[in-house]
Backbone bond lengths (Angstrom), bond angles and torsions (degrees), N, CA, C in turn:
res aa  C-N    CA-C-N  psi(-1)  N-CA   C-N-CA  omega(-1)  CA-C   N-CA-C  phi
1 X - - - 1.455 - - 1.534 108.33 -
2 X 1.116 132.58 140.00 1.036 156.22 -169.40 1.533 114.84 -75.03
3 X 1.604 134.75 158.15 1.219 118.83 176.23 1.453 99.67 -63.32
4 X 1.459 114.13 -63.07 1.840 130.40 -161.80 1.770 84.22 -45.63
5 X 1.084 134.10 -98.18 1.648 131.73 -175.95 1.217 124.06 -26.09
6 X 1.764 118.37 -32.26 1.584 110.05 154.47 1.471 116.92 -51.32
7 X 1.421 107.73 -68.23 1.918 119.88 -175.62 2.016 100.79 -42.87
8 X 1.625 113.33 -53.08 1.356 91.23 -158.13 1.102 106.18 -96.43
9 X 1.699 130.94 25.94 1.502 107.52 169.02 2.279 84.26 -120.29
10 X 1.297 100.36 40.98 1.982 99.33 147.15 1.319 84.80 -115.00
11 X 1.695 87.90 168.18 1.268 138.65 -179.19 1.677 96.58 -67.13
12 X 1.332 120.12 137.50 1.046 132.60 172.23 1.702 121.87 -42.56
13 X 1.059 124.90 -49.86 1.543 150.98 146.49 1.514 95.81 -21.56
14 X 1.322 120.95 -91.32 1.346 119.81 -167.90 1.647 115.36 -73.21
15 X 1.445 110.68 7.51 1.724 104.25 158.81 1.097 112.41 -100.74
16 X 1.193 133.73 -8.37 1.360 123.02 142.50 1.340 143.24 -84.34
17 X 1.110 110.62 -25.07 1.467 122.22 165.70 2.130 94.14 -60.75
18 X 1.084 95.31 -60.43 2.103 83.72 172.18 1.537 110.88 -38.49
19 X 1.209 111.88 -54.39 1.133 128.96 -146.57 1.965 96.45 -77.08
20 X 0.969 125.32 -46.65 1.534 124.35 173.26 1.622 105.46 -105.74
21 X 1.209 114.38 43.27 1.627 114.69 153.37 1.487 100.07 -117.70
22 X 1.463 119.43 -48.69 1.442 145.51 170.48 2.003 100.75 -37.51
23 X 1.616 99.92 -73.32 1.590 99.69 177.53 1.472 110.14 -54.55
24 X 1.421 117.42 -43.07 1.669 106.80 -161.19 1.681 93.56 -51.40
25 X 1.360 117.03 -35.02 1.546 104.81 -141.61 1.617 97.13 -92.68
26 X 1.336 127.89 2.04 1.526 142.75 -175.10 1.952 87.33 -93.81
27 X 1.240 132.50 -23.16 1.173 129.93 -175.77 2.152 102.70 -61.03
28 X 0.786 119.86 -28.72 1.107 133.81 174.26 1.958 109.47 -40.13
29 X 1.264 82.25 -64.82 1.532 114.28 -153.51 2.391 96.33 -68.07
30 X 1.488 99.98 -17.84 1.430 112.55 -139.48 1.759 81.70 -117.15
31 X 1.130 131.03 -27.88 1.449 155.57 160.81 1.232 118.32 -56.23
32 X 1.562 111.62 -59.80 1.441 129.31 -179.95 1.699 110.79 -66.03
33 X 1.210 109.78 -47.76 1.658 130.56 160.08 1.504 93.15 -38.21
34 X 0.941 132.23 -88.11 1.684 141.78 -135.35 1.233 105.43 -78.56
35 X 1.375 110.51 -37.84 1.792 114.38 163.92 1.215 131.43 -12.85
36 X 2.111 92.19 -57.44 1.441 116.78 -153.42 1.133 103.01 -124.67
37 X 1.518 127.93 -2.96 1.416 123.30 -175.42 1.845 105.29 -132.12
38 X 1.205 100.58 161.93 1.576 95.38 -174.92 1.652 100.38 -111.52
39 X 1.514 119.05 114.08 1.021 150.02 -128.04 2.032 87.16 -92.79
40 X 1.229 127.86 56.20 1.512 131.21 -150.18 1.552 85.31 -145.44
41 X 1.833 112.26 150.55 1.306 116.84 150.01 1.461 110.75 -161.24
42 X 1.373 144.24 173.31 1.275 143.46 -171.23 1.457 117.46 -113.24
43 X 1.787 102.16 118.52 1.461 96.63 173.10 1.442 126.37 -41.09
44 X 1.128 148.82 151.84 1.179 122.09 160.33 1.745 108.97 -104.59
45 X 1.227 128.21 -17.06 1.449 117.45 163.83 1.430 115.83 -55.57
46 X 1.217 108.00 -56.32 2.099 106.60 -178.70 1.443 100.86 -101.19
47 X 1.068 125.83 -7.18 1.816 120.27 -176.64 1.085 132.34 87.64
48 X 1.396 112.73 -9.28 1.462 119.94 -158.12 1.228 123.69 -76.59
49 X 1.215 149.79 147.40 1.461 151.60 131.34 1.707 117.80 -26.97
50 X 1.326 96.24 110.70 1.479 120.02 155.86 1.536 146.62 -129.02
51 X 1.257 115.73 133.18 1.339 107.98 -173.80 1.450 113.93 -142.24
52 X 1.292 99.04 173.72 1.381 113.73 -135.80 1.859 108.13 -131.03
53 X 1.566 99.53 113.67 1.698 111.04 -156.93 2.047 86.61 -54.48
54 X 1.425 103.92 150.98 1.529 122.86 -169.27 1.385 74.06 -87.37
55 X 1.164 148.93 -14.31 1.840 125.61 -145.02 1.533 104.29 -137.65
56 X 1.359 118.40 -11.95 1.190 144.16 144.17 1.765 121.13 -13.26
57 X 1.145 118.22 -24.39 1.842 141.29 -172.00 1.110 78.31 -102.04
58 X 1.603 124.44 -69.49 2.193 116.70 -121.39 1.807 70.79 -85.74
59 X 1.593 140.98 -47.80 0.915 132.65 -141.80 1.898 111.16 -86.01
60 X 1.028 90.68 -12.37 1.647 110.76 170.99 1.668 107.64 -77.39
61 X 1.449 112.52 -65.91 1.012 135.99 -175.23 2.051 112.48 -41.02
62 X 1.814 105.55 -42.45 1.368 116.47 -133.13 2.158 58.82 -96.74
63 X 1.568 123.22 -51.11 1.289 123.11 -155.99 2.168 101.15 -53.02
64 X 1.525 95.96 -55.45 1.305 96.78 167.13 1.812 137.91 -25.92
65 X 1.661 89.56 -56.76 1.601 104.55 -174.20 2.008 94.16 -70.52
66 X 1.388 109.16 -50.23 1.369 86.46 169.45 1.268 129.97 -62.83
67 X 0.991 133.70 -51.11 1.427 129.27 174.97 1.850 108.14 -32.94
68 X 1.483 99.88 -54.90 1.482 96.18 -170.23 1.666 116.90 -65.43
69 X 1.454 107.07 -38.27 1.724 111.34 175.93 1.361 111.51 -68.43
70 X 1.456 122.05 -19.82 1.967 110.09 177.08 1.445 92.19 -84.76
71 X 1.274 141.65 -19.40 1.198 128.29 -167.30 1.733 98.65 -86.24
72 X 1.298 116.45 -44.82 1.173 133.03 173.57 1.742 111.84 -43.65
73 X 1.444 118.30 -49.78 1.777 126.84 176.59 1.301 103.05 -78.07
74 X 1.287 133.81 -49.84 1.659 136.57 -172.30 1.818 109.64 -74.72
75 X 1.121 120.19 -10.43 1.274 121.68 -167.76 1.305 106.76 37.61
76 X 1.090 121.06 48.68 1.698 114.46 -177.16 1.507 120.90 -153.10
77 X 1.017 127.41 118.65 1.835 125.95 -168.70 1.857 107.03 -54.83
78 X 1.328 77.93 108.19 1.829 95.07 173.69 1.151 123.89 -86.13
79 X 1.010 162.16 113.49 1.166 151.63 -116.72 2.053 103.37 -115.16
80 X 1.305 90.36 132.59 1.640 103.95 -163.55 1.503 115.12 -57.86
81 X 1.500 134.05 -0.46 1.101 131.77 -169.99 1.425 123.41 -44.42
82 X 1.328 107.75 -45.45 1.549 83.46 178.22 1.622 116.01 -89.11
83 X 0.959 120.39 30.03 1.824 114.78 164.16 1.513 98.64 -104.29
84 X 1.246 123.98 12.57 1.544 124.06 176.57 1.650 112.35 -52.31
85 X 1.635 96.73 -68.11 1.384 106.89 178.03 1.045 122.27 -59.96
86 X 1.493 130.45 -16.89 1.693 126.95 179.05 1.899 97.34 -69.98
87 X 0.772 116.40 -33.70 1.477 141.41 -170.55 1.677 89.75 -64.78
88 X 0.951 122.18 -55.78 1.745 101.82 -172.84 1.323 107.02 -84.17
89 X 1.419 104.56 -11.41 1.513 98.12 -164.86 2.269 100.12 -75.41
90 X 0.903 85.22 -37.60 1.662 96.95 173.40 1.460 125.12 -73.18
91 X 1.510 94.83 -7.74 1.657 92.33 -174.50 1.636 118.31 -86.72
92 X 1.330 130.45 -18.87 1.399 136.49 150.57 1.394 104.96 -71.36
93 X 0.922 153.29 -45.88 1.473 143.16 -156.49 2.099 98.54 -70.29
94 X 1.110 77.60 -45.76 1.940 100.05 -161.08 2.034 93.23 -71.69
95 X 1.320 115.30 -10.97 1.468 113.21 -163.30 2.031 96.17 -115.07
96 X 1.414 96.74 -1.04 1.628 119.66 -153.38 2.133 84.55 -109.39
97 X 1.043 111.14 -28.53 1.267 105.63 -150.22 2.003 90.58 -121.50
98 X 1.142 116.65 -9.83 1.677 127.95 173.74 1.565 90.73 -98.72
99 X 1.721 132.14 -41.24 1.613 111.09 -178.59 1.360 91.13 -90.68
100 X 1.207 148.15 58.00 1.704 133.15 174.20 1.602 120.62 38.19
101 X 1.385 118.85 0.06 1.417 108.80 -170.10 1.790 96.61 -79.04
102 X 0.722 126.73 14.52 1.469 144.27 -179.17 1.765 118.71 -124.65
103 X 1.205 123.41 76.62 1.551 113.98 -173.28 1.726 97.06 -122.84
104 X 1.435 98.04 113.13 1.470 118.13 171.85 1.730 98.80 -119.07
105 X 1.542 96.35 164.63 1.452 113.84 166.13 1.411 137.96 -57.25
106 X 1.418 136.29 109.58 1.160 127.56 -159.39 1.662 126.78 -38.73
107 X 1.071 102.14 -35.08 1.897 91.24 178.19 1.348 105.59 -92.50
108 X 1.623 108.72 -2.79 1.852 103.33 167.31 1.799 105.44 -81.38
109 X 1.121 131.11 -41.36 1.613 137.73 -171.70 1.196 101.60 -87.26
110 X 1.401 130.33 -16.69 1.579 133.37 146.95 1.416 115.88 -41.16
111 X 1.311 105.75 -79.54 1.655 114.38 171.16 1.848 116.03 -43.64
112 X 1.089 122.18 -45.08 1.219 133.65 -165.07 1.353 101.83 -54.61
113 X 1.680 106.61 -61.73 1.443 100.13 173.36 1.173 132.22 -84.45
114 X 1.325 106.97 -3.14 1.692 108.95 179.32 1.762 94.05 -73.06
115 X 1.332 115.25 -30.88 1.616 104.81 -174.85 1.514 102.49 -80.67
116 X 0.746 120.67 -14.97 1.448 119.82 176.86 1.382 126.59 -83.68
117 X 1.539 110.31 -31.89 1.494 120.75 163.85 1.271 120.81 -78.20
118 X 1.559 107.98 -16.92 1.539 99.54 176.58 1.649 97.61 -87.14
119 X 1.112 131.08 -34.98 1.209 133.99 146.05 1.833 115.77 -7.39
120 X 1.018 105.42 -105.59 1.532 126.62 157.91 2.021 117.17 -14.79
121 X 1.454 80.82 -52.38 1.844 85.39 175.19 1.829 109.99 -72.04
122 X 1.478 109.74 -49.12 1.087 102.90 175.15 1.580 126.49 -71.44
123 X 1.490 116.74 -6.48 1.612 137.46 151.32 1.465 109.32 -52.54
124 X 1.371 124.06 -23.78 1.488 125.95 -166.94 1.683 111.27 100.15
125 X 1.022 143.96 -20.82 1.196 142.17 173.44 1.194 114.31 -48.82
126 X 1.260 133.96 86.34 2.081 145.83 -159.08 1.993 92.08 -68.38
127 X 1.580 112.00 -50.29 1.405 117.78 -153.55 1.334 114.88 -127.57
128 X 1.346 113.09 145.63 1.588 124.61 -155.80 1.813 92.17 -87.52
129 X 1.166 116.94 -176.14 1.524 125.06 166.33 1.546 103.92 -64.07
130 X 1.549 130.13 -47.73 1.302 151.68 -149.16 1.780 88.15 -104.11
131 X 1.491 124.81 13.01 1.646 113.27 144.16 1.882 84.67 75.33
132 X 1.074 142.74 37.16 1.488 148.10 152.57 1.110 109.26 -122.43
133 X 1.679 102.06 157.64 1.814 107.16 -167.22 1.119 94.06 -86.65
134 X 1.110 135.70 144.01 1.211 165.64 166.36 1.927 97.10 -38.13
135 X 0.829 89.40 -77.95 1.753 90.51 -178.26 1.746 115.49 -44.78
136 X 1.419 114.77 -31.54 1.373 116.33 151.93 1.114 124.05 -67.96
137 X 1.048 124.10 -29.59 1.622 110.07 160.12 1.725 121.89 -70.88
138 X 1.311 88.39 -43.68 1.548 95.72 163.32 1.720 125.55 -22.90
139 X 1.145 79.06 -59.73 1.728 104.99 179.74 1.552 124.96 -70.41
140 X 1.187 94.84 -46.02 1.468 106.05 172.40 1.970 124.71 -63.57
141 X 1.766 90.28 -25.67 1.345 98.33 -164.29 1.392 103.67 -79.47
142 X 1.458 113.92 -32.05 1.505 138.33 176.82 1.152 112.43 -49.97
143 X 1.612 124.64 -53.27 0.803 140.98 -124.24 2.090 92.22 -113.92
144 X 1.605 93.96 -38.84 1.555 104.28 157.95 1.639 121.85 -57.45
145 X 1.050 136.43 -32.51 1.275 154.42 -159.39 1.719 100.70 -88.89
146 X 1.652 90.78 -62.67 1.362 78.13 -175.15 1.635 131.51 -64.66
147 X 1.575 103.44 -20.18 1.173 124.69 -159.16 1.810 86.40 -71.75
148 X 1.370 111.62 -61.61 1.410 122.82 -177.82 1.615 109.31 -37.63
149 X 1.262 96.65 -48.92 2.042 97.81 -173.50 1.412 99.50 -73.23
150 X 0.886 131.49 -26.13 1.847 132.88 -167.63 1.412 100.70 60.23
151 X 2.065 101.43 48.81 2.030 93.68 149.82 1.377 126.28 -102.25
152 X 1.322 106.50 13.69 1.163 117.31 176.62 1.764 127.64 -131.58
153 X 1.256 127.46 146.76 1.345 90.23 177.37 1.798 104.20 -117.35
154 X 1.441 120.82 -165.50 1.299 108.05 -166.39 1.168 119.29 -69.52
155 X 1.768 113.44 -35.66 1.191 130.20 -174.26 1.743 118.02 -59.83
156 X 1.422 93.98 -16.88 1.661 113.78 174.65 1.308 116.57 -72.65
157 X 1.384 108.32 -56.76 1.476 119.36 -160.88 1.859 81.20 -72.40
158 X 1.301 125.40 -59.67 1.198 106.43 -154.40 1.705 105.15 -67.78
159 X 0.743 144.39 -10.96 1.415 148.28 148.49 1.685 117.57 -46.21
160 X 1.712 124.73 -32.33 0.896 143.95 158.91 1.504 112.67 -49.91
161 X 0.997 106.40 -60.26 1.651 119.92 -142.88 1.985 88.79 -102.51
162 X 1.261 130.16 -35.59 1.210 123.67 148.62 1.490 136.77 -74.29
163 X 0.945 130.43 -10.32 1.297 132.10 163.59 1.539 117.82 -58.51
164 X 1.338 121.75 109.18 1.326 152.26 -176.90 1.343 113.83 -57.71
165 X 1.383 127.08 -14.28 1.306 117.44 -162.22 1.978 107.24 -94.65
166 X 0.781 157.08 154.36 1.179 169.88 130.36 1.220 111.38 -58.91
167 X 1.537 126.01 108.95 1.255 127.66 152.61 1.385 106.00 159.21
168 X 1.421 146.95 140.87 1.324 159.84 -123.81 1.733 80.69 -121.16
């Protein structure tokens, strides 16, 4: 079985709980970046200077896990409004980093979009352009990043992604 066929035959619940245990721990990698670099790049259609909140990941990330745990106690579809604004806030960076005016380090633009797709999935978006759930990519991208930084090792992640229990 495949990673993508592991993630989409769980329960929705426990692909996200993968999916924002996986990102929290890519926060590392996205931290260490911002430390030392100034988190800025230049349109090149209008030119301008832009930059990019350092807290922007953990604060995406932390809005996500809530969204998913009140939905999780209420058994009832809550309506996504407040992850709206994380959503614009990513949408130049993510359009900054597809035209190159944005060139970060691979397990740093790993993380970026893995927080952003879990983003997007928890927006409702089920499927990628490339016909994958979104939350599998999610996972995968995370899971790329970390592999790249060496903060994780395999025996970890697969401990991640097998662990049976449900709950954030």
């Amino acid at each position: 079985m495949t990673l993508e066929e592991h993630i989409d035959n769980l329960p929705k619940d426990k692909r996200f709980d993968i999916a924002i245990r996986l990102t929290r721990l890519t926060l590392a990698i996205w931290n260490n970046y911002a430390d030392k670099n100034e988190l800025t790049y230049h349109d090149t259609v209008v030119g301008l200077l832009h930059s990019v909140d350092r807290t922007l990941l953990k604060k995406t990330i932390d809005a996500v896990e809530k969204y998913i745990l009140t939905n999780r106690i209420n058994k009832a579809i809550i309506k996504n409004f407040d992850l709206i604004p994380f959503s614009r806030q990513f949408s130049d960076p993510i359009l900054a980093l597809q035209d190159s005016d944005w060139e970060l380090p691979y397990e740093v633009e790993r993380t970026f979009y893995a927080v952003h797709n879990l983003l997007v999935s928890a927006l409702g978006k089920e499927k990628s352009a490339f016909n994958e759930t979104t939350i599998y990519v999610t996972i995968n991208q995370a899971i790329d990043a970390l592999s790249s930084a060496e903060l994780v090792t395999e025996t970890e992640i697969r401990e991640i992604l097998y662990d049976n229990k449900v709950g954030l």
